[in-house]
N, C-alpha and C positions, 0 to 999 in steps of 0.2 A: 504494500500500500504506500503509494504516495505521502510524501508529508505536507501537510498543511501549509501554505502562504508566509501565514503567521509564523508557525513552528520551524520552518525552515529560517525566517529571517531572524529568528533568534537564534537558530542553533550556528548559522554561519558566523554570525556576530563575537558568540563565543569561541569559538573557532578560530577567528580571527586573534582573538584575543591569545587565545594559547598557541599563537606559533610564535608569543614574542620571546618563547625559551630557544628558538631557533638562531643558533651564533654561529659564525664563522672561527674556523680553527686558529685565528689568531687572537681570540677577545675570550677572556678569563670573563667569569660569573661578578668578579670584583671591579674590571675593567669595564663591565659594562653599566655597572651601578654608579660608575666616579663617571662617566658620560652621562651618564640619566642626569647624576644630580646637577650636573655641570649645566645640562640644557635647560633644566629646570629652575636654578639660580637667575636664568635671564629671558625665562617665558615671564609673560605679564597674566598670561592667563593664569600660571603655578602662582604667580605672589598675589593673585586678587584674591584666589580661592584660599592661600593659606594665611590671607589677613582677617578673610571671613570667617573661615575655621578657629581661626584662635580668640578673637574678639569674640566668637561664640564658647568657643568652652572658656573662656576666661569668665566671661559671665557666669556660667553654668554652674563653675566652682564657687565666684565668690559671692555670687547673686542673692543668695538668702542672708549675709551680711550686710549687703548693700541696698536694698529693702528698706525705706522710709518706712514701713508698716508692717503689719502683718497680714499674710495673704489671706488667712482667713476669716478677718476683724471685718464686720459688717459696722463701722464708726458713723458710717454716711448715708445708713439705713433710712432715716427720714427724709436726706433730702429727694431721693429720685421714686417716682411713681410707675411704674413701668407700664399699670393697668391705662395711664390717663395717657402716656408716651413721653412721659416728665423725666430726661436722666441728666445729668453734668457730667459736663465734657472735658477738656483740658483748662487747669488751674495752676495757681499759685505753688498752692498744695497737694496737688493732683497732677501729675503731669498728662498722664493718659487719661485722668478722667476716670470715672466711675461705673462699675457697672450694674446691672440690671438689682443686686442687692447692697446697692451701696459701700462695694469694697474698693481696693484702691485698684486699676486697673494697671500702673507701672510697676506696682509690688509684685503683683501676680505674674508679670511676662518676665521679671526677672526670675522669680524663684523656679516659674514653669521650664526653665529653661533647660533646669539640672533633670527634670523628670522625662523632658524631649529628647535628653542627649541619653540618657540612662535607656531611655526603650530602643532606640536610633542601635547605642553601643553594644546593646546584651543581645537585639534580635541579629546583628550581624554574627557576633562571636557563635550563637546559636548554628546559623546558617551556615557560616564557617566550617566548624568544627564537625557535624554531620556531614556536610558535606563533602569535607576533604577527606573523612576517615572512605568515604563511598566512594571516592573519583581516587582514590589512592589505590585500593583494592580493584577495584575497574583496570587501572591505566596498570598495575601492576600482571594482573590475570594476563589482561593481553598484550603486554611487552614481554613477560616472560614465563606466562603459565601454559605455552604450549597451546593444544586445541581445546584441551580443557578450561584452560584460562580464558582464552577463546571466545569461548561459549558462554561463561560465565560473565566475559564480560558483554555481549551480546544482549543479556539479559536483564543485567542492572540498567544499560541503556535506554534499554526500551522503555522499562521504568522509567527513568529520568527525563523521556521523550514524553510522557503520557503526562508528567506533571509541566515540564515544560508549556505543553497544550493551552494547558489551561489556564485564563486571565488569570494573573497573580490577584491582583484584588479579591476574585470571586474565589482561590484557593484559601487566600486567608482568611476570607469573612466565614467560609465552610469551616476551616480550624475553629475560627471560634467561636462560632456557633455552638462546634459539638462542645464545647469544653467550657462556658460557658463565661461571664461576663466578668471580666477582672482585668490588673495590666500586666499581669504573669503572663494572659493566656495572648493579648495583644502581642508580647516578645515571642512566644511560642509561633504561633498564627504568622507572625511575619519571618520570622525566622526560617518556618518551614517551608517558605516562596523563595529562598535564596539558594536552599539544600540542593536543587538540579543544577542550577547555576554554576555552584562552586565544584558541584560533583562531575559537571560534563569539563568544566575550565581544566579541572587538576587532570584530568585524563587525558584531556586532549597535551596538557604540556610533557604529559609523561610519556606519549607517542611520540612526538615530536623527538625527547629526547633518547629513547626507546633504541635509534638506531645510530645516535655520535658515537665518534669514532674512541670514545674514554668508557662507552658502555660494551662495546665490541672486544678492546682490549681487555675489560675486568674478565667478559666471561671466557675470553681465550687462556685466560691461566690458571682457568679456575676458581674464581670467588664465587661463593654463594649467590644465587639467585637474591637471598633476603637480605645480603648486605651491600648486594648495591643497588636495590631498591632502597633502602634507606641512608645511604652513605652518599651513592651518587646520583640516580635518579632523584627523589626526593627533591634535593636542596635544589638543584638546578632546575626545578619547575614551579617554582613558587613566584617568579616574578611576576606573572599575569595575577596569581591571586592576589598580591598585596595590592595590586592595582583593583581589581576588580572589589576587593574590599572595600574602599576607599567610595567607586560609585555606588556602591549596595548601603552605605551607612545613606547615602541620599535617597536610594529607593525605600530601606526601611526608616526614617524620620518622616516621609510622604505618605506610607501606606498605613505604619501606627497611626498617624494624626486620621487617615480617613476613617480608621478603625472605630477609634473614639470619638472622630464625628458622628458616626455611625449608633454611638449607643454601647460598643462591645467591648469599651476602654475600661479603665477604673469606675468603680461604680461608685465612688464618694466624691460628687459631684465638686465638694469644697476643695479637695486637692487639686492646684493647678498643675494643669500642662497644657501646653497649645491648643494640641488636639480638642479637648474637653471644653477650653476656651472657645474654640471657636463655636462646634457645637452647641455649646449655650447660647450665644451671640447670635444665632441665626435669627432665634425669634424676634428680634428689635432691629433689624438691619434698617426696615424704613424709620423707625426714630434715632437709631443710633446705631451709624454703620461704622465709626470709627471701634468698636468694640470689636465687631469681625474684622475691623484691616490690621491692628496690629498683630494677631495672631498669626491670621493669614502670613502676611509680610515674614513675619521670624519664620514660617515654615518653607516660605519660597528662597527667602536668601539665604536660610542655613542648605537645603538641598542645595541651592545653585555654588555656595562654595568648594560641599565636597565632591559634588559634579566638576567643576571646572578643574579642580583639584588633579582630580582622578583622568579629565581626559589628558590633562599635560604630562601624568606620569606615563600614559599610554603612549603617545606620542614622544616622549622620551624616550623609552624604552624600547619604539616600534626599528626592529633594522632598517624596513625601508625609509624612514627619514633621515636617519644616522647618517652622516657623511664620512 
């Protein structure tokens, strides 16, 4: 059977991505890192994303010190009516303004900040970690487990093709669904839209390296199959994922937030994070939309830095731009 449109253009995408373990016999794994960084030092794209990135965990860390209030002190309860479409806006006192219960709305997008980066960080490592252990064992079976491996890896695949398929959004909102409303199951839920990704990436870099001329020589003298899967395949296939890392923290800070738009985030509504912000904010967008824009806003510019991030380290790292 044919693959999908869709599912092909992702699986090339990744593909692509994992043949940036593909080096020439004269560029060490170390050589090509002091060129990444070198290119990187004077892309504009790498220093916009990583002044984005840091001004945002910088907040993230120090944001509930820096908090005029506290996020979840209703002090300005009286003054906003939401029923009549009565709220305050930016103040003295208030920078962002108040919302729908009279709390501070700058206190809350500071402290939400650390709770956006916290679901963003854990669903990656989540997505990561299964996933690499599954594209490790794939790219391992069929680099050097023979027809057995083979086949073995044939069939993880498929799997990994089937979840590929399907809209990440609609995988996640199914996770948690089954698993029910809370922001464990939001890191879970998104985590497990990353698992194909990372698992087809690390396979495909380990075929890639599968047949250099350092993996040819281990097994001509005899080293174990298992030690240089982890001694020398391994390490030298990881460059695509620390990249692909880097854009997935922007795909899960995007797909948490819609989670919890959605209703399927934290279920205590007074805990701030973005997501949950904005979601509340919908209902008063025609009295007070600046409540939905700064949410919104921290959710676009935090994705778009570690996107921009992430394509500069790709395009660092890619051979064909390397001169």
């Amino acid at each position: 059977m044919n693959a999908t449109p869709g599912l092909q253009k992702k699986a090339d995408k990744i593909d692509r991505l994992a043949q940036l373990t593909e080096r020439t016999e004269t560029t060490s794994g170390a050589g090509l890192w002091r060129e990444a960084f070198r290119r990187l030092r004077t892309s504009k794209t790498a220093i916009i994303g990583g002044v984005v990135i840091g001004v945002f965990v910088l907040v993230a860390i120090v944001g509930p010190w820096l908090a005029p209030y506290s996020p979840t002190a209703q002090d300005w309860r009286g003054e906003v009516f939401p029923n009549q479409g009565r709220f305050v806006g930016p103040r003295g006192e208030n920078w962002f303004g108040l919302d729908h219960l009279g709390r501070d709305e700058f206190s809350r997008m500071l402290v939400g900040a650390r709770q956006t980066l916290l679901v963003g960080v854990v669903s990656m490592l989540i997505g990561l970690v299964a996933g690499a252990v599954i594209g490790a064992v794939s790219g391992a079976a069929a680099t050097l487990g023979g027809e057995p491996g083979k086949r073995l890896d044939t069939v993880i695949m498929r799997v990994t093709d089937i979840m590929l398929a399907l809209p990440s959004l609609l995988l996640a909102v199914s996770v948690a669904a089954v698993l029910g409303q809370s922001l464990t199951t939001v890191m879970i839920a998104v985590g497990v839209v990353q698992v194909p990704v990372f698992a087809r990436l690390l396979r495909g870099s380990m075929l890639a390296q599968g047949s250099s001329d350092y993996v040819l020589a281990a097994k001509a003298v005899g080293i174990r199959k298992r030690r240089i899967v982890l001694t020398q395949i391994m390490p030298n296939s990881l460059s695509p994922v620390i990249v692909q890392a880097t854009l997935s923290l922007a795909t899960a800070i995007i797909e948490a937030a819609a989670l919890s738009y959605l209703g399927l985030g934290n279920p205590d509504p007074a805990i701030p994070e973005w997501g949950v912000m904005l979601s509340q904010a919908q209902r008063f967008f025609d009295n007070a939309p600046m409540m939905s824009v700064y949410p919104a806003v921290g959710i676009i510019v935090t994705a778009l830095g570690f996107t921009l991030l992430g394509e500069a380290m790709r395009e660092a790292l890619d051979p064909k731009l390397r001169g």
